[in-house]
C-alpha positions in Angstrom: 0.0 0.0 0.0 1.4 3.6 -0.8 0.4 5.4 2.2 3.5 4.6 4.2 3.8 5.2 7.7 5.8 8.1 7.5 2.8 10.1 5.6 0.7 11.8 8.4 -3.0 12.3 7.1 -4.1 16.1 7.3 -7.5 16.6 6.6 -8.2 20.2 5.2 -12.1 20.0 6.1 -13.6 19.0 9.0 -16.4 20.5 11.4 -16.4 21.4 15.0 -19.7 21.7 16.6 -19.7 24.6 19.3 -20.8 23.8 22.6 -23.4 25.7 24.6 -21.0 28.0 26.2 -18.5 29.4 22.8 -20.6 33.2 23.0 -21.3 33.1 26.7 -17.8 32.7 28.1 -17.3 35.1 26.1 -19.6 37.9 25.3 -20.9 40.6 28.2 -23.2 42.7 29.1 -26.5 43.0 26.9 -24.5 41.3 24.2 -24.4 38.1 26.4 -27.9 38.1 26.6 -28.9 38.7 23.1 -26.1 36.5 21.8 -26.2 32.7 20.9 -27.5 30.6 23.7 -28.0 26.9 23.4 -32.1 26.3 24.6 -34.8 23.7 24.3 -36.9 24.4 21.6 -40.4 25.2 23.0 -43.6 23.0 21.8 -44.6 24.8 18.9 -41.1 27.2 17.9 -40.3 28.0 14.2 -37.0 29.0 12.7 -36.0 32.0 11.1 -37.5 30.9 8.2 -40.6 30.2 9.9 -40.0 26.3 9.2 -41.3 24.4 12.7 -38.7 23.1 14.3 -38.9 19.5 15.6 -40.4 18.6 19.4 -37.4 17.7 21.8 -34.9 19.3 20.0 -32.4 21.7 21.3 -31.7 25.6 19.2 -29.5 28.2 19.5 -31.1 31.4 20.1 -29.8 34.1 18.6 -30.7 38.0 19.1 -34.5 36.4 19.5 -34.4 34.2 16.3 -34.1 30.3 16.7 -31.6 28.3 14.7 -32.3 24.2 14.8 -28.5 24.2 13.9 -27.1 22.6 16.8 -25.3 19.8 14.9 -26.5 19.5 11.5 -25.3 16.2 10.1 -22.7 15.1 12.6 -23.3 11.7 12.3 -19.9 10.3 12.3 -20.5 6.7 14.0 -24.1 6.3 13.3 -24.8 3.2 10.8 -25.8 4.8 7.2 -29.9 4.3 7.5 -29.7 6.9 10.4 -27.8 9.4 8.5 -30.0 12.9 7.9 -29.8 16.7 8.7 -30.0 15.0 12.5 -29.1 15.1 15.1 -30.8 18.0 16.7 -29.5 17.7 20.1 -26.2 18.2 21.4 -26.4 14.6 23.3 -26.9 12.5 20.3 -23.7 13.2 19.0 -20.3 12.0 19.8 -18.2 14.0 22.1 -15.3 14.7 19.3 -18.1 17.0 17.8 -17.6 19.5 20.3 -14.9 19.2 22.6 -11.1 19.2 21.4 -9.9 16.7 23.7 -12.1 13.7 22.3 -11.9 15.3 18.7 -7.9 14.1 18.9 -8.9 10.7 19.9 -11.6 9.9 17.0 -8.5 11.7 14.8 -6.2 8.8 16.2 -9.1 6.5 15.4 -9.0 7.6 11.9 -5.5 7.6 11.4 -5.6 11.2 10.8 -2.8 13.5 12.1 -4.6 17.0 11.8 -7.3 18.9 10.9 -8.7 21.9 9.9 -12.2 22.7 10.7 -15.1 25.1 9.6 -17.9 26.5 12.0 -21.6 25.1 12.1 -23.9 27.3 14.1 -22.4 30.6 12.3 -22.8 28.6 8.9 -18.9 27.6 6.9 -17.9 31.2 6.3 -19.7 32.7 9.2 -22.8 34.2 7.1 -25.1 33.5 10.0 -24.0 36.6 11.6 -24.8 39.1 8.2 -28.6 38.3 9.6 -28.5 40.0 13.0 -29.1 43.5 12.3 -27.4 44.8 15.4 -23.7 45.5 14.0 -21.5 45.5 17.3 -23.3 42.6 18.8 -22.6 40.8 15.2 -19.5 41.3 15.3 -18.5 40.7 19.0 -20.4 37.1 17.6 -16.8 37.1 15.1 -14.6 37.7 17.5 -15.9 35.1 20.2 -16.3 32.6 17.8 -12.6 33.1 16.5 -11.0 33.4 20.4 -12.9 30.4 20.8 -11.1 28.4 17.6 -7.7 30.0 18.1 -8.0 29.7 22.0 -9.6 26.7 23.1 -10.5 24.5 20.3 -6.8 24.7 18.3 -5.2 25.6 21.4 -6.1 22.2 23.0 -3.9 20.5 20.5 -2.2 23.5 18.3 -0.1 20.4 16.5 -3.3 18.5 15.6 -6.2 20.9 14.9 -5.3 24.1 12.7 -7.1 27.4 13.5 -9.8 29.1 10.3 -11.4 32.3 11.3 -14.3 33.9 10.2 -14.7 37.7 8.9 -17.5 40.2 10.0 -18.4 40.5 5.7 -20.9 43.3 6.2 -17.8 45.7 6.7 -14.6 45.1 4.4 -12.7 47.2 6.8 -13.8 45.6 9.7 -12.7 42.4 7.9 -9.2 43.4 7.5 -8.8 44.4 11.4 -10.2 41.1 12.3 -7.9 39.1 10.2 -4.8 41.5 11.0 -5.9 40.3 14.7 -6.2 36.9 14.0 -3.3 35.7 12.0 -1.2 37.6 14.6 -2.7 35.3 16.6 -1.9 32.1 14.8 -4.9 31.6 12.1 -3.8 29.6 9.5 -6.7 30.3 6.8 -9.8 32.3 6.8 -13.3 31.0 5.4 -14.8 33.2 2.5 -18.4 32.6 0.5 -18.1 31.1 -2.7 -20.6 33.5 -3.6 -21.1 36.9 -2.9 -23.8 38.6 -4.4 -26.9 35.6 -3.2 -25.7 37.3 0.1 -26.7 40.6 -0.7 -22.3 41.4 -0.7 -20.6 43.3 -3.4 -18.9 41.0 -6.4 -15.4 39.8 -6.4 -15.1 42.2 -9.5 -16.4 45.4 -7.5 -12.9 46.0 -5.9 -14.3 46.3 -2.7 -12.8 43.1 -1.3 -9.3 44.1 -2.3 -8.2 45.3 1.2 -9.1 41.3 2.3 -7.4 40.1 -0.8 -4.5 41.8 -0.2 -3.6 40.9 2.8 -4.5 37.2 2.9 -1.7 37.2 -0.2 0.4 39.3 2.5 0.2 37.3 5.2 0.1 34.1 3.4 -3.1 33.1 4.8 -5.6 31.3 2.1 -9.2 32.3 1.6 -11.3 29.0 2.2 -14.7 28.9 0.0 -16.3 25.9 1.4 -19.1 24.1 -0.6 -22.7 25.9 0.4 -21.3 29.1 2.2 -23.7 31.3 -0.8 -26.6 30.1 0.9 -27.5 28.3 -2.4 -28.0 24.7 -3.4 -27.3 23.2 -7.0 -30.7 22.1 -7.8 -33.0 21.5 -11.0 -36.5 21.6 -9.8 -37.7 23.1 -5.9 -39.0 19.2 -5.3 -35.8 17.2 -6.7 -34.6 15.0 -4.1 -31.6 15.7 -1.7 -29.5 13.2 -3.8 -29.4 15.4 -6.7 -27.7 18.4 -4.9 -25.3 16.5 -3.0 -24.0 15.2 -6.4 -24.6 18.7 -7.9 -22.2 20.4 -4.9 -19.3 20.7 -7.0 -21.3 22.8 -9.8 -20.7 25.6 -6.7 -16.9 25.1 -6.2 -16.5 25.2 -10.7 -18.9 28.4 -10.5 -16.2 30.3 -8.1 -13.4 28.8 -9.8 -14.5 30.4 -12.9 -15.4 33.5 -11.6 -12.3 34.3 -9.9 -10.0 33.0 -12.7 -11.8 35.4 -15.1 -11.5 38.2 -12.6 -8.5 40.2 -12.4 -8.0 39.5 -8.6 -5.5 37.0 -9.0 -3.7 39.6 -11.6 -3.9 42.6 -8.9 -2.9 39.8 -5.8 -0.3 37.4 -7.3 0.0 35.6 -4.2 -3.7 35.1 -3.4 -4.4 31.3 -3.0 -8.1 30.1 -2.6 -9.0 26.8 -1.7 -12.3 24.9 -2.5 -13.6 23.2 0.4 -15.4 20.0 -0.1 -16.0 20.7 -3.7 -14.0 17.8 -5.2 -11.3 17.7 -8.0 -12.6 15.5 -10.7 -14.2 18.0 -12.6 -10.7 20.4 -12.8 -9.3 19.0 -15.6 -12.6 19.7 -17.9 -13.0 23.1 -16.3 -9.4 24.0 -16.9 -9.6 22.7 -21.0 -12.8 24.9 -21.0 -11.6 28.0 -19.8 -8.6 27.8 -22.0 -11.2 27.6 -25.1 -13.2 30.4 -23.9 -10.3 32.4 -23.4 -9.1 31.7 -26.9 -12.1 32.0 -28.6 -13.8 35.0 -26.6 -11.0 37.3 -25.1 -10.6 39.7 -27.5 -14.8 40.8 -27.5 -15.0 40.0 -23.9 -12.5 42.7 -22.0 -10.5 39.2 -20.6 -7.6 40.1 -23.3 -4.6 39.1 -20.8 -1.4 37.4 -21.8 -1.9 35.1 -18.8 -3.6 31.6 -19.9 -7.3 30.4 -17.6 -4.4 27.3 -16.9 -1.7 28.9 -16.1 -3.7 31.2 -13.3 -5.6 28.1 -12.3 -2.4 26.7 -11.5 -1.2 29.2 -9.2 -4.1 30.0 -7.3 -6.5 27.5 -7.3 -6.7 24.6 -4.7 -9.4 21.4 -4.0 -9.6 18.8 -2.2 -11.6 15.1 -2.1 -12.6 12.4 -0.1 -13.0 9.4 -2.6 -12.4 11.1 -5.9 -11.3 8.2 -8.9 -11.1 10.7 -11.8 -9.3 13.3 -10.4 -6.8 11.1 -9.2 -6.3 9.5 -11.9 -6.2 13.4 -14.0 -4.3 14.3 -11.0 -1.4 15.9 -13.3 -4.1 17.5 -15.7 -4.6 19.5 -12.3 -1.4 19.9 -11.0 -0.4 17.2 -7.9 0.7 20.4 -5.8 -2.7 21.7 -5.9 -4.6 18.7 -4.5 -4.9 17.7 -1.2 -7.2 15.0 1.2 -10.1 15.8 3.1 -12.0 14.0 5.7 -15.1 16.0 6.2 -15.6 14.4 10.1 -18.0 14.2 11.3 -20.5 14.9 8.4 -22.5 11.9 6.4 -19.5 11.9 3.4 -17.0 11.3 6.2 -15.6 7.9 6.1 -14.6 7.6 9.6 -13.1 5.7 11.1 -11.6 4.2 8.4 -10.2 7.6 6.4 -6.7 6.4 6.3 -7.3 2.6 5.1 -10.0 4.7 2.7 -7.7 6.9 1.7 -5.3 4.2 0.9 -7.5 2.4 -1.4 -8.2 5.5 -3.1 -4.6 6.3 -3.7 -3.0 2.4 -4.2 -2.1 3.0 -8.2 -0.7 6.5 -7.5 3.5 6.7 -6.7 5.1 7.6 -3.3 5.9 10.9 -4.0 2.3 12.1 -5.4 0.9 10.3 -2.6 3.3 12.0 0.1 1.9 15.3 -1.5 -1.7 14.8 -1.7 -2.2 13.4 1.9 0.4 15.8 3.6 2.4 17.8 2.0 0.4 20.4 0.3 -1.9 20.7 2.8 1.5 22.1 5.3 2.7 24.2 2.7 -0.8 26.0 1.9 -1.4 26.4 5.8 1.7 26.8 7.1 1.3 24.2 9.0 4.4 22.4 10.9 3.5 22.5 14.7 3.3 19.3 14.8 6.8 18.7 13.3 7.9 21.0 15.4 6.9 19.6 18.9 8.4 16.6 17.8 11.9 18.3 16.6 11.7 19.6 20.3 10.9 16.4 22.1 13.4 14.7 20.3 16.4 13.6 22.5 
């Protein structure tokens, strides 16, 4: 089997599920009050959408609106026929959900060596919080939730669990303080939508994100656009079954692709990396051959007249990641091998825990040591920056 030994797993999306007390350890005053607060649902409550929320289930409460998002899909050790947008109750899930501690030990179970992990109750690029309408309390909700990750959750095991923050996106400039703050503080990436303008947010192409842009390529800290985060689902009729947008979820991560390739952000921020959370890597190499053609064909009438190949600034921006994924490992050097990297998406229903490492093994047995090596480990470390856990070791070592 190629994964040798030496080849520690790092999964580059995961989930943490926050426990009742993230916002009120942390917030004061009237913000305390009005901030998230883990509560039984009462007989009869809706969501914010006015959907009823299920009897017996727990709800975060948030500014006076209910969110049934306690932990949304964390199955992880529940046989397949149970898996659903359940559980909705903090004690039907497994402790590595939401505490650090036993999130290590289901890792060792899995055979994985780190992971990096993207909110739930504030939604995977912390869009929850462009709802409540009361600014500072909004974005004191940020800055908890990202003193909770950098503090408690990474800081339990800073050489196994690798910190992603969150932005307050209402505010660019409020952005930029909060990921100056941050990375200071050790962050490693920040989330970002795939999409901006479902959100209500100004485009990629408006030039108002360019203070964020710029320094995530200064600080070398990737933008993470994880499947989902526009608040839209790939669908083809409002009744199709759930199956057909959970294969459809990488139509999202090709959309952004395309739209930031096109731009002239990466032009403008030559050291800008985005990565594609959960989005797959099979469908790259087709992407990548069609932007080419467009680009060829359509530049000159389109205002995209650049000297820079769709491939060429694909190659240097643009990362994905898989969990089971036979054609783009197989077209793995269609897509670059330095651009493609393993994912474990604990504890979620695509997670194959606990058996990601003899999973990922299977899915990689055809592939040579060295693309292995990279796809498992190595990439992932050189996007994040991550080498704490090498490091404790240099130190330990006798």
């Amino acid at each position: 089997m190629p994964l040798q030994e030496h080849m520690k797993l790092i999964s580059v999306d995961d989930h943490v599920v926050e426990h009742p007390m993230v916002w009120q350890d942390r917030l004061t005053g009237r913000h305390r009050e009005r901030g998230p607060r883990m509560i039984e649902a009462p007989p009869g409550a809706v969501d914010a959408g006015g959907q009823p929320i299920q009897t017996g289930a727990q709800a975060w409460l948030v500014d006076g609106v209910l969110h049934p998002t306690v932990a949304t899909n964390a199955v992880a050790g529940r046989p397949k026929e149970e898996f659903g947008f359940e559980p909705f109750r903090l004690d039907q899930v497994r402790p590595g959900c939401y505490d650090p501690v036993e999130r290590v030990r289901d890792m060792d179970l899995d055979g994985v060596q780190a992971q990096l992990c993207f909110p739930t109750l504030p939604r995977f690029a912390g869009t929850l919080f462009l709802t409540v309408q009361d600014r500072e309390l909004a974005l004191d909700c940020v800055r908890a939730y990202n003193d909770f990750i950098l503090d408690e959750w990474c800081g339990a095991a800073p050489d196994r669990l690798i910190p992603l923050v969150i932005l307050p996106l209402w505010d660019v400039e409020a952005s930029v303080v909060e990921l100056q703050r941050t990375a200071a503080a050790g962050a490693k990436a920040a989330a970002f939508p795939e999409g901006l303008t479902p959100l209500g947010l100004p485009s990629i192409h408006t030039g108002y994100w360019d203070p964020v842009f710029a320094l995530s390529s200064e600080a070398g800290i990737p933008l993470c656009l994880h499947f989902g985060t526009s608040g839209q689902r790939p669908t083809v009729s409002v009744d199709s079954p759930e199956p057909v947008w959970i294969s459809l979820m990488a139509c999202n991560s090709m959309a952004a692709c395309s739209d930031f390739v096109f731009s002239s952000v990466f032009h403008r921020f030559p050291d800008l990396r985005i990565a594609l959370s959960e989005g797959g890597v099979g469908w790259m190499p087709w992407l990548i051959e069609r932007m080419d053609y467009v680009w060829e064909q359509h530049r000159l009438w389109t205002a995209i007249d650049r000297d820079v190949r769709p491939s060429e600034v694909f190659k240097d921006h643009i990362f994905g990641c898989f969990i089971a994924d036979d054609v783009g490992v197989a077209l793995r050097d269609r897509i670059g091998i330095s651009q493609i990297m393993w994912e474990g998406d604990y504890p979620h229903s695509d997670s194959t825990w606990p058996d990601a490492r003899k999973k990922a093994a299977e899915a990689l047995a055809d592939v040579p040591d060295d693309d292995v090596h990279r796809i498992v480990e190595l990439n992932a470390r050189e996007l994040y920056h991550f080498t704490a856990d090498l490091d404790m070791a240099a130190t330990a070592a006798p």
